[in-house]
LOSE-987730 format. One line per field, with one value per residue (C-alpha): residue number from 0; x, y, z negated; residue in three letters. Coordinates in steps of 0.25 Angstrom, whole numbers. Each point is the difference from the previous one (the first is absolute). Layout:
BEGIN
seq: [NUM:...]
X: [X:...]
Y: [Y:...]
Z: [Z:...]
type: [ala:...]
***
This chain:
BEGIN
seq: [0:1:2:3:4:5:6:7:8:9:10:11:12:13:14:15:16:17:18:19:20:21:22:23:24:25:26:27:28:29:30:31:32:33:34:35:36:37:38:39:40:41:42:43:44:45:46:47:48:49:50:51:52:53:54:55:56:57:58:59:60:61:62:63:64:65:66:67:68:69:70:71:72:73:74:75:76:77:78:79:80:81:82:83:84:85:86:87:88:89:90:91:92:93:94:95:96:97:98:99:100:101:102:103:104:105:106:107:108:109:110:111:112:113:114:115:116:117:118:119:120:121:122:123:124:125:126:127:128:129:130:131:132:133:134:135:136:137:138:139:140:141:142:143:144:145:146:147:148:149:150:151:152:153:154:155:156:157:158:159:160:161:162:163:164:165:166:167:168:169:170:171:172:173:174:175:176:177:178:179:180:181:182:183:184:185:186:187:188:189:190:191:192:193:194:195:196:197:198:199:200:201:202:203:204:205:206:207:208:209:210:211:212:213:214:215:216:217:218:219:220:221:222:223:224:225:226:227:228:229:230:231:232:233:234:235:236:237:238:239:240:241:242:243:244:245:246:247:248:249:250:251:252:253:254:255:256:257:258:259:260:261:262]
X: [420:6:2:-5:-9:-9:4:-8:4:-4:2:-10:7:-10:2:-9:3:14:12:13:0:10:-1:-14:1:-8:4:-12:0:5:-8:-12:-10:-4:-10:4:-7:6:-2:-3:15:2:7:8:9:16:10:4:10:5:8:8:1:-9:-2:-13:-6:-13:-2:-8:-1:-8:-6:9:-3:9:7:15:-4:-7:-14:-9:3:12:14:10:14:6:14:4:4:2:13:5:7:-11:-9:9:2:-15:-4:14:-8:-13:4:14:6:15:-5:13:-8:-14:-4:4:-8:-12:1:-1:-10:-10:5:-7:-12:5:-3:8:0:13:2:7:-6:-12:-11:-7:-14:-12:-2:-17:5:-1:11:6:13:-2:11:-1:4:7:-5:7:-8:4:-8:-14:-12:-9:-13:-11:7:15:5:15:5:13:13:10:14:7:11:-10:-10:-2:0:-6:8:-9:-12:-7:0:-3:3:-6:11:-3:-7:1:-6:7:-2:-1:10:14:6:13:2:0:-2:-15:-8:7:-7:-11:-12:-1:-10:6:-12:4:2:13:7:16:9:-3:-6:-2:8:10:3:15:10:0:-16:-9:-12:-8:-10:7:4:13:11:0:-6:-13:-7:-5:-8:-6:-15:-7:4:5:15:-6:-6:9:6:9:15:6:7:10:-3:8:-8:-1:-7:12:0:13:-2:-11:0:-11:-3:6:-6:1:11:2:9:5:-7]
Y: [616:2:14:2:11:-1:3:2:0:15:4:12:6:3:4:-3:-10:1:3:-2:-2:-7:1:-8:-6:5:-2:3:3:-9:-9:7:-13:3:-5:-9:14:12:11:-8:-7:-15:-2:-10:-2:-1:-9:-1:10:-5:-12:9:11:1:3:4:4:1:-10:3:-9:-8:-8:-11:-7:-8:-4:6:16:3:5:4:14:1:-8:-1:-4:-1:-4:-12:10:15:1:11:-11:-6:11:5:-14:0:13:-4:-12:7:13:-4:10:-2:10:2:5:-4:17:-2:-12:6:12:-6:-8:10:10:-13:-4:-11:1:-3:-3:4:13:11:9:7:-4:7:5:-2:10:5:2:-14:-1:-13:3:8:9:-3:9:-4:0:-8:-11:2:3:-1:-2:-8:7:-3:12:-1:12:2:14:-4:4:-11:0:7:-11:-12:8:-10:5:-6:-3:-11:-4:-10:-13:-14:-13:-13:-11:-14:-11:-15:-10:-4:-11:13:-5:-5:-13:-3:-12:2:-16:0:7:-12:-11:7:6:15:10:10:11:14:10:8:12:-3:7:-9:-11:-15:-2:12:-1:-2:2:15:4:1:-7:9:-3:-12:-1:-6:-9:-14:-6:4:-8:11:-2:9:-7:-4:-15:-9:-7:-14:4:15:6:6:4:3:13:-1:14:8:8:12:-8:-1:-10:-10:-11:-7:-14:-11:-13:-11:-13:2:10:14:4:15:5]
Z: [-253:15:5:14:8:12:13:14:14:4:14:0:-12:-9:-13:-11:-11:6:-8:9:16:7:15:1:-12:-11:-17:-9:-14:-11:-11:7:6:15:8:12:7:-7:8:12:-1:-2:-13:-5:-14:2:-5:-14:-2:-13:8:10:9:8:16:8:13:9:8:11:9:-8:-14:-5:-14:-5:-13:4:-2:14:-3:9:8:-9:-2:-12:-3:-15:-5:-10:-11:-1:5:10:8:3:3:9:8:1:6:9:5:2:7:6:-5:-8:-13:-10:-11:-6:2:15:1:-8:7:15:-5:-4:13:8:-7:-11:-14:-11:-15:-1:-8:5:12:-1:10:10:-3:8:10:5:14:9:11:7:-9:-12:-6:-16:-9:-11:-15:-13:-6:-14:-12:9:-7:8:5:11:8:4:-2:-4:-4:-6:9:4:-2:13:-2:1:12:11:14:11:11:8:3:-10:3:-5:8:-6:-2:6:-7:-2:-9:-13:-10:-9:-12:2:-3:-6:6:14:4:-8:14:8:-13:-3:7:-3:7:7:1:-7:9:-2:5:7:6:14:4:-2:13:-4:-14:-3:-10:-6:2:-11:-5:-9:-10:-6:-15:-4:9:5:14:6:13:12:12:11:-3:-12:-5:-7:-3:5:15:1:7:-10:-4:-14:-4:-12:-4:-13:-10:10:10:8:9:-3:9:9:0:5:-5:7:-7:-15:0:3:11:6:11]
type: [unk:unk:unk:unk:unk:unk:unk:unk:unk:unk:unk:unk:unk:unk:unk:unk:unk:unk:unk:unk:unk:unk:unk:unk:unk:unk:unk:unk:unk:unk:unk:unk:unk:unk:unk:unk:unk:unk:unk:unk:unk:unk:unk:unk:unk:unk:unk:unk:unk:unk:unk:unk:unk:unk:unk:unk:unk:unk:unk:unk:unk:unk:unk:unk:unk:unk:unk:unk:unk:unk:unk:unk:unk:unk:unk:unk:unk:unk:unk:unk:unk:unk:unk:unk:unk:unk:unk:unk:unk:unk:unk:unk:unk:unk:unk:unk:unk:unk:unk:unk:unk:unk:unk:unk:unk:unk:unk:unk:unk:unk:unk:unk:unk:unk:unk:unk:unk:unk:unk:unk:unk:unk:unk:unk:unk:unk:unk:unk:unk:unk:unk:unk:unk:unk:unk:unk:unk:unk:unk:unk:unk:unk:unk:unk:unk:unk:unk:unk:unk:unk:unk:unk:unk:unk:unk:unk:unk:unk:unk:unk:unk:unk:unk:unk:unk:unk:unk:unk:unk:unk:unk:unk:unk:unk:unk:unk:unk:unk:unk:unk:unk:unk:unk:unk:unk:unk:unk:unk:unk:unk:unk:unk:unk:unk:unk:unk:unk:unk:unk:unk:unk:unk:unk:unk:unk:unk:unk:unk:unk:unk:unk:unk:unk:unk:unk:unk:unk:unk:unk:unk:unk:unk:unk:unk:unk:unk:unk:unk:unk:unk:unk:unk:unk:unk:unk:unk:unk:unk:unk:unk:unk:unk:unk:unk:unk:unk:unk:unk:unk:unk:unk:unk:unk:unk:unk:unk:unk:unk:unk:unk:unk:unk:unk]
***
């Protein structure tokens, strides 16, 4: 059975059903089932987070569903596997920062209104009082039990408490259009027609994606084909990342006749 919880985009900060609140983004309680309207929020289920770490925000600028971990009012990030390495790239990548620890990385997080599975610094608890930039204050997530109101008596470790030195802040990352699974022979999108239709989250855009940007969402390493618009490999337009198991962008190359060739 995959581990997840809901979460809601929650500008007006209200606190019902809500557990942990991170800048405008609202985590609810676990193995609990929520109406898409608890409490006046719109609620959506998370990643699994039995596959990797995992990464979110709010995104309020507006609903997006798609398959690649953007839902609605809320977005989300995960690694390959449960390794400090990699959880350390990815929240790199998404807030630009150059973290030289997975506790500075989760703790910058949480300061500007990310959420993250990765154990180690209490949360911030929900607060009654609704302000433009909410002040959390910090409560350890261990050893809850679940109940309909989110109250945490339990006192953080003064090692691990976060301080808030900026305002929350969430920035959607670009999107393009994938074929959604990679290939491993990158010449098949030049033979063969392939629908190039699931939207994807990137580090830019069709037109700017280069070596060294990521392309999230995507399981295992091989040649994926991109485009700006929904299509196909037979009327494009369309490019191909070689990307490694990170979604790390290798090489992009298009098609010339049969055969692949770098951009």
């Amino acid at each position: 059975m995959a581990t997840s919880r809901p979460f809601a985009y929650n500008p007006t900060l209200i606190t019902i059903d809500v557990l942990e609140q991170y800048g405008t983004l609202s985590v609810g309680f676990q193995y609990i089932s929520y109406g898409e309207s608890a409490s006046g929020l719109k609620w959506w289920e998370g990643p699994d987070e039995d596959l990797g770490y995992c990464i979110g925000a709010s995104l309020p600028t507006g609903g997006i569903l798609a398959p690649d971990g953007i839902y609605g009012d809320v977005t989300f990030w995960r690694t390959q596997t449960f390794s400090d390495a990699q959880f350390i790239t990815l929240a790199n990548k998404i807030t630009g920062q150059n973290f030289g620890s997975s506790l500075e990385a989760v703790t910058f997080l949480n300061d500007n209104g990310y959420w993250t599975s990765y154990a180690g610094v209490p949360a911030p608890t929900p607060t009654q009082t609704a302000t433009p930039t909410p002040t959390p204050t910090p409560s350890a997530t261990t050893g809850l039990n679940p109940t309909p109101t989110p109250t945490n008596t339990e006192t953080p470790t003064p090692t691990l408490t976060p301080t808030n030195t900026a305002t929350p802040s969430s920035t959607p990352y670009p999107t393009i259009y994938t074929h959604g699974a990679v290939r491993a022979t990158c010449s098949d999108f030049c033979t063969t027609n392939y629908n190039i239709t699931t939207l994807t989250s990137a580090d830019s855009t069709y037109a700017g994606l280069t070596i060294g940007d990521f392309i999230y969402g995507i399981t295992g390493s091989g040649f994926i084909a991109y485009s700006n618009v929904s299509t196909n490999t037979s009327t494009g337009p369309f490019r191909i990342a070689e990307i490694n198991s990170s979604g790390e962008v290798l090489s992009v190359l298009i098609c010339v006749g049969s055969v692949c060739e770098p951009l």
